[in-house]
N, C-alpha and C positions, 0 to 999 in steps of 0.2 A: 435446525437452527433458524434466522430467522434476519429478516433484513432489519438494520438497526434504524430507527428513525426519532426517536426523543431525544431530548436534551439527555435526559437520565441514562438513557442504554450506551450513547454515544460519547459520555462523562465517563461513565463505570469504563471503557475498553479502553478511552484513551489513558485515563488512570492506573490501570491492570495491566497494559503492556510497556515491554523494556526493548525490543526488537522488530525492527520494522524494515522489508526490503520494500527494496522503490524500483519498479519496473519500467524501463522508458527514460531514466534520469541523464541527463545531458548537461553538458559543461555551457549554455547558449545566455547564459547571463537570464534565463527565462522562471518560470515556475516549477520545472523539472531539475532547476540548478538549487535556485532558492530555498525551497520547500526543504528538500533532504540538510542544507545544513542550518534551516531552524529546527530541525528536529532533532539534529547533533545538538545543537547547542541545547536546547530543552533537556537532555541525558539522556535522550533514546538514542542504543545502539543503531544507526543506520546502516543497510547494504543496498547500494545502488547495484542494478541491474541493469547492465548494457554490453553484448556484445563487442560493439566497436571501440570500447574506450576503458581503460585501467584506472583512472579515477574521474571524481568528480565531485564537487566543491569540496577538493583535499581530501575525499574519503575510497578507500578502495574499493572499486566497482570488479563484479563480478559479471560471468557471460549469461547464466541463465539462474531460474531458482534452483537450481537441483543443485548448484554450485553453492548457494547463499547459504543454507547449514538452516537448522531451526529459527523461524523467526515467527513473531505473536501477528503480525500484519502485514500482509502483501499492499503497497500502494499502487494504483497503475496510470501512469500518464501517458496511456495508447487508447488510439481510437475505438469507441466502442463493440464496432466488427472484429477489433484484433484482440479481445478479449480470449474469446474461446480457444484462441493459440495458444494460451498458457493453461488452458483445463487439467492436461497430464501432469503438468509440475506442481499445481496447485495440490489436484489431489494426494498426489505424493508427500508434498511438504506437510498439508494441514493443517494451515495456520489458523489463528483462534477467528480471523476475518479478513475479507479479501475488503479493500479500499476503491474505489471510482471517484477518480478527481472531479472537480467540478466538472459537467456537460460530458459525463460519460456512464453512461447507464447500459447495464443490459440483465434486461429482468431472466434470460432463458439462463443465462450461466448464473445468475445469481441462485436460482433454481435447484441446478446441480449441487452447486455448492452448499448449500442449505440439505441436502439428499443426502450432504458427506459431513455434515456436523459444522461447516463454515459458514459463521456469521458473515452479513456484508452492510455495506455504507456502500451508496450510489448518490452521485451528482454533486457532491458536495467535497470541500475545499479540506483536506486534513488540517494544514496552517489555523486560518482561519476558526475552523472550528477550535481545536486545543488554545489559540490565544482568548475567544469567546467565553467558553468553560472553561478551561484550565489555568489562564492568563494572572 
């Protein structure tokens, strides 16, 4: 697979998927609150992924992926290092691509991922993009 970078490839995925977990999502009034419920509202099924917290902006959060059930896009609003902490879950779940919000790249797991048939998007804003292209 292959790290997605055109208007075109990053159009086609967000068009093609219906289920997207968001890893890192928190209730902080911030980007991690916001993001997941413009993406409810747009009709993608979202599953926040948080540990410490049962919802978040009105939507049921789960503790980890292995919990969230099949979904087309992992999002991750964690620091770049704490990427490869979700490497077993990823590879398990197998989503169609793993997401890197804006200022969060990491080319070694993107790597792996791409080894296991998962596309990715690094550094870049999911919101934003889908109102850009999809809006």
């Amino acid at each position: 697979m292959t790290t997605l970078q055109t208007d075109d490839q990053v159009r086609e995925l967000l068009g093609a998927i219906k289920t997207i977990a968001v890893v890192g999502a928190k209730p902080d009034g911030g980007p991690a609150e916001r993001i997941p419920a413009y993406l409810a509202e747009q009709g993608y099924r979202v599953i926040p992924v948080n540990p410490k917290l049962l919802l978040v902006a009105g939507l049921a959060s789960v503790a980890n992926l292995d919990d969230a059930g099949p979904v087309d896009v992992v999002v991750f609003f964690r620091r770049s290092e704490a990427i490869p902490g979700h490497r077993d879950e990823m590879l398990r779940l197998a989503p169609r691509a793993g997401w890197m919000q804006l200022g969060i790249t990491n080319p070694d797991e993107a790597a792996i991922w791409s080894e296991n048939g998962i596309d990715d998007v690094q550094d870049r804003c999911i919101m934003v993009e889908h109102r850009r292209l999809l809006g």
